[in-house]
C-alpha positions as CSV (number, residue, x, y, z in Angstrom):
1,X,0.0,0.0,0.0
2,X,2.8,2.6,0.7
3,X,4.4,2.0,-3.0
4,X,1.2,2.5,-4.7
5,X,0.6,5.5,-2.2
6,X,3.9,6.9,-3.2
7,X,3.1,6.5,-6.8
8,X,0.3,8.0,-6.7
9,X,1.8,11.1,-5.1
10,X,4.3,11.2,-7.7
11,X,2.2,11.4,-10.5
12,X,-0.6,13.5,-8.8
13,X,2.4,15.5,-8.7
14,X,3.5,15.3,-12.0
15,X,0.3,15.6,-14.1
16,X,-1.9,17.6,-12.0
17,X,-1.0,21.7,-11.4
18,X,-1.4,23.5,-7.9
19,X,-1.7,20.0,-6.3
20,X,0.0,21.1,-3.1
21,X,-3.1,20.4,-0.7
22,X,-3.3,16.7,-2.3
23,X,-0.3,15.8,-2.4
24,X,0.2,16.7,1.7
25,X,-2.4,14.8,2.5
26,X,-1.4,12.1,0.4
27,X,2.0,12.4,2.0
28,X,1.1,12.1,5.4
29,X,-1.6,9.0,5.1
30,X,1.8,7.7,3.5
31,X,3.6,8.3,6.7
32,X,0.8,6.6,8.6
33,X,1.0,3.8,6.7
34,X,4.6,3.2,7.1
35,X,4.3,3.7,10.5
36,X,1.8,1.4,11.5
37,X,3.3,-1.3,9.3
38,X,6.6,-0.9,11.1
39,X,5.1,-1.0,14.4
40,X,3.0,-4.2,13.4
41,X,6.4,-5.9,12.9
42,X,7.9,-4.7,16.4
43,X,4.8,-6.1,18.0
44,X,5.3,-9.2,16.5
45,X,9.2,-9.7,17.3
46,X,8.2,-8.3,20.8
47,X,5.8,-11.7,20.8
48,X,8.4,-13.8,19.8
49,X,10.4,-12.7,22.5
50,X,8.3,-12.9,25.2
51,X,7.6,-16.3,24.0
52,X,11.3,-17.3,24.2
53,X,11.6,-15.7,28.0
54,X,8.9,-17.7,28.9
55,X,10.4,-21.3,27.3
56,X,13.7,-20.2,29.2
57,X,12.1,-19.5,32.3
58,X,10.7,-23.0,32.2
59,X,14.3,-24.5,31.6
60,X,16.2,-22.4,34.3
61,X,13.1,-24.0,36.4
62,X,14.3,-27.8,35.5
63,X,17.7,-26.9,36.0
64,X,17.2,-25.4,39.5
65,X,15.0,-28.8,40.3
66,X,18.3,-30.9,39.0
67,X,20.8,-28.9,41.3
68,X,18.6,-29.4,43.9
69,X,17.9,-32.7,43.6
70,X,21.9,-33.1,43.1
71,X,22.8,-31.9,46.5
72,X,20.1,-34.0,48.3
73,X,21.4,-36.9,46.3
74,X,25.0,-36.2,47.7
75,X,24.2,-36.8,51.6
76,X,21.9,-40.7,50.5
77,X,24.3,-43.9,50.9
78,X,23.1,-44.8,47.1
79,X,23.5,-41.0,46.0
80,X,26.5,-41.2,43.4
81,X,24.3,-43.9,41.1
82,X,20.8,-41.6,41.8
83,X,22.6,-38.7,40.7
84,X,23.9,-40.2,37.8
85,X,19.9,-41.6,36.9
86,X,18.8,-38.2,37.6
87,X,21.1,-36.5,36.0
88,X,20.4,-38.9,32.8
89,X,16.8,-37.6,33.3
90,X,17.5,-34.1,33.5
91,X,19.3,-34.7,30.0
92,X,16.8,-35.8,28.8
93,X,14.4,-33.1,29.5
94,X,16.6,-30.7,28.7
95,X,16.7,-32.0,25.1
96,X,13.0,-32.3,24.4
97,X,12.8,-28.4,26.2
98,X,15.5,-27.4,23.7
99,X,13.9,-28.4,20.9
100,X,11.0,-27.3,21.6
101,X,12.5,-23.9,22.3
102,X,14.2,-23.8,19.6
103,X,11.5,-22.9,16.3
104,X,10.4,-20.0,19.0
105,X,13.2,-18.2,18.7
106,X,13.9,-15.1,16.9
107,X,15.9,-15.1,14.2
């Protein structure tokens, strides 16, 4: 819409004498348009964004559950092979979160 807007200022412009008033206002809906298209795409990335924050937030939540369960796992008779199973889950999870982070990520 803003190329065809421009355009059409352009040749208002060049075909039409004493178009001052038209072509201002013609100018300016331009503006508006370019504006409100750019701030359509911020919005979006902003989206994205909070999207990924939120997916990361879930992660540092596993990881904080792991280190906890880590240093419980250090004081149990059996803790060195628990750790080392709960670890291997951690892992795990950690791969099926990444991957799901990953596609909502910004570029």
């Amino acid at each position: 819409p803003t190329i065809v807007c421009s355009a059409t200022i352009a040749a208002i412009t060049a075909t039409v004498p004493d178009s001052a008033l038209v072509v201002t206002i013609l100018a300016a809906i331009n503006t508006c348009l370019i504006s409100i298209l750019q701030l359509l795409g911020y919005q979006s990335l902003k989206t994205e964004h909070m999207k990924a924050a939120k997916m990361y937030g879930r992660l540092s939540d596993l990881r904080e559950k792991a280190v906890n369960q880590l240093h419980l796992n250090r004081h149990a008779p059996a803790g060195a092979q628990d750790s080392h199973a709960m670890m291997s889950d951690f892992l795990r999870e950690l791969e099926v979160k990444l991957a799901d982070m990953a596609p909502a990520l910004p570029a």
